[in-house]
C-alpha positions as CSV (number, residue, x, y, z in Angstrom):
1,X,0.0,0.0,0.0
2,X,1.1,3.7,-1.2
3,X,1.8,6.2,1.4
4,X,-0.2,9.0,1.0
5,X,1.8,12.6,0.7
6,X,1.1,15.2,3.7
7,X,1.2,17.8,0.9
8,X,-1.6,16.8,-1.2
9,X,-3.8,16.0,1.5
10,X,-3.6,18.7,3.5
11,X,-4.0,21.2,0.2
12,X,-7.0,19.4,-0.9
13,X,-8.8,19.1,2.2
14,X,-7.9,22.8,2.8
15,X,-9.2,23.8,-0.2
16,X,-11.7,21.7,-0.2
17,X,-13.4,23.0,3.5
18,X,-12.4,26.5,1.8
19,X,-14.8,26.2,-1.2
20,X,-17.4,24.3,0.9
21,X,-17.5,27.7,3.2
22,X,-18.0,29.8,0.0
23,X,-21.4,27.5,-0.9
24,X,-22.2,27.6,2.5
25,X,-22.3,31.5,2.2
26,X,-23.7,31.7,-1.4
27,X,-26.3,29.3,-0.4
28,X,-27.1,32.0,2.3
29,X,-27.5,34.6,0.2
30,X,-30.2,32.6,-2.0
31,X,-32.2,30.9,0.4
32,X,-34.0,32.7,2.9
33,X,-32.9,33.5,6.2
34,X,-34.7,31.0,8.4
35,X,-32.8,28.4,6.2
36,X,-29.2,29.8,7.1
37,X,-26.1,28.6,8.4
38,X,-25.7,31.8,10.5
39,X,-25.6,30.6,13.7
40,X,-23.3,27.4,13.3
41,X,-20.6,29.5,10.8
42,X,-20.4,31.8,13.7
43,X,-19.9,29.4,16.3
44,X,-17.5,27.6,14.8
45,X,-15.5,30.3,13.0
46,X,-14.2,32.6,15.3
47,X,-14.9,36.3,14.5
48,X,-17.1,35.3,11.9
49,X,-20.3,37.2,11.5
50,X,-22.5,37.4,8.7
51,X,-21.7,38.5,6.2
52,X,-19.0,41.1,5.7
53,X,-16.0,41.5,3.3
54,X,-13.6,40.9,6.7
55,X,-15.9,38.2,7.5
56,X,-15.2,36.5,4.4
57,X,-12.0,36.5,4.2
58,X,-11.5,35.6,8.1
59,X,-14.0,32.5,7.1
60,X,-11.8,31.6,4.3
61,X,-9.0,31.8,6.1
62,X,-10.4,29.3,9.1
63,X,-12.2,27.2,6.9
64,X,-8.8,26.2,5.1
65,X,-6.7,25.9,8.1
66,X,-9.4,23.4,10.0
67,X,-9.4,21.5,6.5
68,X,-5.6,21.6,6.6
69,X,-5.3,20.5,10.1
70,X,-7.8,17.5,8.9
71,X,-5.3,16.3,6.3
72,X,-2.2,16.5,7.7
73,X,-3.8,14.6,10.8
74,X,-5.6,12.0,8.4
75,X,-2.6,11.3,6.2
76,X,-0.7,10.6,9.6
77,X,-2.8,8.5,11.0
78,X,-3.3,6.6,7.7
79,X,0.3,6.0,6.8
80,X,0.9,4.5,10.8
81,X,-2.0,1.9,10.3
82,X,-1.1,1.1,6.4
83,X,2.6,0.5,8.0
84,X,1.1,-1.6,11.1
85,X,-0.9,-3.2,8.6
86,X,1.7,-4.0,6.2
87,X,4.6,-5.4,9.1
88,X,1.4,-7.7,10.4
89,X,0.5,-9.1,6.7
């Protein structure tokens, strides 16, 4: 079994959580209000209040680093079971 690379994962996944906060907001700007994600963007994102310019950005920038964090944790922990799995096969 491949090793997966740190790099790639955690890129991906930050981008990924990055461009899933900018539907989340779009999505908010469509729908109506009793159908937002207000209250659980600002709970989780830390200075994050609907919906600004600074906002934004601050959203952007959180939402990448949690998704970061997520891969470089996942790609650790996958390469240390695949290599317990492997010395056990």
């Amino acid at each position: 079994m491949q090793a997966l690379n740190w790099k790639i994962m955690t890129w991906s996944l930050g981008l990924f959580c990055a461009v899933s906060f900018l539907l989340c907001v779009v999505y908010g700007l469509v729908v109506p209000r009793a159908w937002h994600m207000t209250q659980f963007l600002e709970t989780t994102l830390p200075g994050f209040k609907w919906v600004s310019v600074g906002s934004l950005v601050i959203g952007l920038i959180e939402t990448f680093l949690y998704g970061a964090y997520a891969g470089l944790v996942f790609t650790w922990i996958h390469n240390a079971v695949a290599r317990q799995v492997q010395t056990q096969a």
